[in-house]
C-alpha positions in Angstrom: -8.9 25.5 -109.3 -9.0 22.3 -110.8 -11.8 19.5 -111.8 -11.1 16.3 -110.3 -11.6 13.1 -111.1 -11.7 10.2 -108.5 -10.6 6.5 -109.9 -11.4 3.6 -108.5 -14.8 3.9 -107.0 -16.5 0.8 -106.0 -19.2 1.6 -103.0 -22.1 3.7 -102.6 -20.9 5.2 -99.7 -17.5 6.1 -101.3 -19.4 7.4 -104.8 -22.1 9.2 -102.4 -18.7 11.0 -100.7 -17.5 12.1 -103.9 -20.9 13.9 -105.0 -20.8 15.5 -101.6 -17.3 16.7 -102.1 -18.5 18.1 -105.8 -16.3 15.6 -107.3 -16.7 16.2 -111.1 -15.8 12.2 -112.2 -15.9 9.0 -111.0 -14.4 6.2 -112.3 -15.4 2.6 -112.6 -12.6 0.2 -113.1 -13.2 -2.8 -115.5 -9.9 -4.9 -115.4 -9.3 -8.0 -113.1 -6.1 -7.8 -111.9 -6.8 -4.5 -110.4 -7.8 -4.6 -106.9 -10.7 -1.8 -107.7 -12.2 -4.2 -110.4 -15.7 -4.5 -110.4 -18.0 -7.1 -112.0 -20.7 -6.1 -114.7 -23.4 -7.3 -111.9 -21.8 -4.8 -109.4 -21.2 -1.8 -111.6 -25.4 -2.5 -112.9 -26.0 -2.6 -109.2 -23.8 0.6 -108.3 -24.6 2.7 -110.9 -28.3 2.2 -110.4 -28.1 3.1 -106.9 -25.8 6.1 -107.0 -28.1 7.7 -109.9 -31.4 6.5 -107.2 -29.6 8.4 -105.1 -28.5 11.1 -106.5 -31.3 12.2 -108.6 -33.1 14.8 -106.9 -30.0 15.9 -105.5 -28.8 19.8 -105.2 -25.1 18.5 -105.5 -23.3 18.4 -108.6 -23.6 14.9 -109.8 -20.1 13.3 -111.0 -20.0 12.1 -114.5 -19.2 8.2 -114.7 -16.0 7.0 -116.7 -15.8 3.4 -117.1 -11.9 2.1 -117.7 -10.7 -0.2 -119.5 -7.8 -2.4 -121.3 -7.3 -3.4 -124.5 -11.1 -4.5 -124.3 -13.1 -6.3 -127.3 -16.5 -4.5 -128.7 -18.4 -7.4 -126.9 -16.8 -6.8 -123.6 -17.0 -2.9 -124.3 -21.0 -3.7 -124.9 -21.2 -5.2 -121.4 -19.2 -2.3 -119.4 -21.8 0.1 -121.2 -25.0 -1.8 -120.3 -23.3 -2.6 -116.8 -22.1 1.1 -115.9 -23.9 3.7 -118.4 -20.8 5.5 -118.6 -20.9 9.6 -119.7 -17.1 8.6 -120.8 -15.3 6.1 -121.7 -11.5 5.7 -120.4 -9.3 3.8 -122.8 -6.2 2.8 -121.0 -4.4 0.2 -122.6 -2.7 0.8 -125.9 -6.0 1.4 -128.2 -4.6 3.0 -131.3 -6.0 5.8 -133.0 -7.7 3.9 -134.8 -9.4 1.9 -132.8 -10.3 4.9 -130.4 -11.8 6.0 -133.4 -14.0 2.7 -133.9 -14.8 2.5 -130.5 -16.1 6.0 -130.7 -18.5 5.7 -134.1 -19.3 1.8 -132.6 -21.0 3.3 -129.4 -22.0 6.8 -129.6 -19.7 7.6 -126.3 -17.4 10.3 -125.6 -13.7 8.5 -125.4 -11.0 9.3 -123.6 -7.3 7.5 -124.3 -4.6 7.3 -121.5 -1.1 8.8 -122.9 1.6 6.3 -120.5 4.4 9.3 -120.0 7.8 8.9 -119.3 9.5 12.1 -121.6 8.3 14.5 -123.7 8.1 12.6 -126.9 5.3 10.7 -125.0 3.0 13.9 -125.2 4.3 14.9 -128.3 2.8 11.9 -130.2 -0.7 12.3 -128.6 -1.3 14.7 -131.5 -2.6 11.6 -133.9 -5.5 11.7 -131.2 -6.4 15.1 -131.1 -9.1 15.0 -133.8 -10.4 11.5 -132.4 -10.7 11.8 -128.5 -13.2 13.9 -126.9 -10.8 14.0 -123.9 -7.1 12.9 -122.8 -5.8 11.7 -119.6 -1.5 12.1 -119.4 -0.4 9.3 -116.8 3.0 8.0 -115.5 3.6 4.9 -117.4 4.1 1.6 -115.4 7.0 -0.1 -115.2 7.9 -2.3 -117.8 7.2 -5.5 -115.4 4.2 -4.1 -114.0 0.7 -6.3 -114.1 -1.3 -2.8 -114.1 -1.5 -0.1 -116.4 -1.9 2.5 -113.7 -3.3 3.3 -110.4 0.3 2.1 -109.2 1.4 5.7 -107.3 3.9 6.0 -110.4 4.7 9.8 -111.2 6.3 11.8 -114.3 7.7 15.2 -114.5 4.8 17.2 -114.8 6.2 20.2 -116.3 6.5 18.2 -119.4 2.9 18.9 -119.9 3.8 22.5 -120.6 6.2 21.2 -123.4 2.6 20.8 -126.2 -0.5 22.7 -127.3 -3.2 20.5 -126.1 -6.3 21.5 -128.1 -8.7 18.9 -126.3 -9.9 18.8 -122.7 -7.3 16.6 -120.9 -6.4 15.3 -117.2 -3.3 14.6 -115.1 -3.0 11.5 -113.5 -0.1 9.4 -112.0 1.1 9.6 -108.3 -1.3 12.5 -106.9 -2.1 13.2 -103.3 -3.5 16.1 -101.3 0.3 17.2 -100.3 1.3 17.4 -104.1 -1.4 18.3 -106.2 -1.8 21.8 -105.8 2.1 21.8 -107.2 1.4 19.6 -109.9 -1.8 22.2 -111.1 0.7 25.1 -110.6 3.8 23.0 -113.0 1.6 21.2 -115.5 -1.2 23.4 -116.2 -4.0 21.0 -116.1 -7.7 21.9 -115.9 -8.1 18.3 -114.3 -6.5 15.9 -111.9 -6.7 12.1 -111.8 -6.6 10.3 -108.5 -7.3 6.5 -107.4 -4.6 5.1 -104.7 -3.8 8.7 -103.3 -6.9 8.3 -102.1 -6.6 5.0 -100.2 -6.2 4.0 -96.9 -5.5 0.2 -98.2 -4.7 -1.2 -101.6 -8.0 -0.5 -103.0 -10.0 0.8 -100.5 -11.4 4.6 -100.8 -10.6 6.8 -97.6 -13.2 9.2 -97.6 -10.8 11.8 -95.4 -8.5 11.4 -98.2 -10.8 12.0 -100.7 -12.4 15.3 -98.9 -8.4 16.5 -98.7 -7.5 16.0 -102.4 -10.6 17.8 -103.5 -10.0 21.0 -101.4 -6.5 20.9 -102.3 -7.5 20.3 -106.0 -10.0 23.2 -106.0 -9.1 25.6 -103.5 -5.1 25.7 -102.7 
């Protein structure tokens, strides 16, 4: 059994399907070329609704991750006003040292992508180990490629098994309800991340697809 984290989430309906599903993240994407990008106004107006919603509810309520790139402390200041966050998801190339910034700055767990293509990839994760409160291992985009993930791309997951990861961490890159329970079984993760496996168009959340990847995720 696996947690699972959802990516991409930009409706009521579809964050209201996750929470019914027990869906243990959803993620807020703040990039614009990515077809999932939402405004501050929209993520304020989102979030406030989902948590209206959800507040009196006997469901498990996901945590909220806000992604994303390469952003300034100003811009960072807006996604966290916007989204109130429980997480934030770093996935550009923030250095340690700037995770580490971006962690005293704001007082908000962080969690830096590691782009994998070998095992030298996972390897040098270790100079974030004492920084991030969590890690998420995806494929990394090809080199021409305008987005730093949510692309379908996969890696060998039993690369994963190739470190000691001391830190809470998640698997992303190229899931789907017919492979995840295989990528659990090779990699070892406690948590998978999703966003187009989950999409019926470019963008656009099918909740069928969602309900499928979570019982695969966390039942076999």
């Amino acid at each position: 059994m696996s947690e699972v984290k959802i990516c991409g989430i930009s409706t009521l309906a579809d964050y209201l399907h996750c929470a019914a599903c027990n869906v243990d993240y959803v993620g807020f994407v703040f990039f614009e070329k990515s077809p999932r990008h939402l405004s501050f106004e929209a993520a304020r107006h989102l979030a406030t609704e989902a948590d209206s919603s959800l507040k009196d509810s006997m469901k498990q309520v996901p945590q909220r991750v806000a992604l994303s790139v390469n952003a300034d402390d100003a811009t960072l200041e807006q996604i966290i006003q916007a989204a109130r966050p429980d997480i934030l998801q770093l996935h550009g190339y923030e250095s340690p040292e700037r995770t580490y910034h971006i962690k005293q700055t704001f007082g908000i767990p962080v969690m830096p992508v590691i782009k994998v293509t070998s095992a030298a990839d996972i390897a040098a994760a270790t100079v974030y180990f004492s920084i991030a409160d969590k890690l998420l291992f995806d494929a990394a985009p090809p080199q021409d490629a305008d987005l730093p993930g949510g692309m379908g791309a996969q890696f060998d997951w039993t690369l994963m098994q190739t470190t000691q990861i001391p830190v809470p961490w998640m698997l992303g890159g190229g899931l789907e309800a017919r492979n995840v329970l295989r990528a659990i079984e090779q990699s070892g993760t406690p948590c998978v991340d999703v966003s187009s496996g989950v999409e019926k168009n470019w963008g656009v959340k099918s909740h069928s697809a969602i309900s499928r990847f979570v019982q695969a995720a966390k039942f076999g």
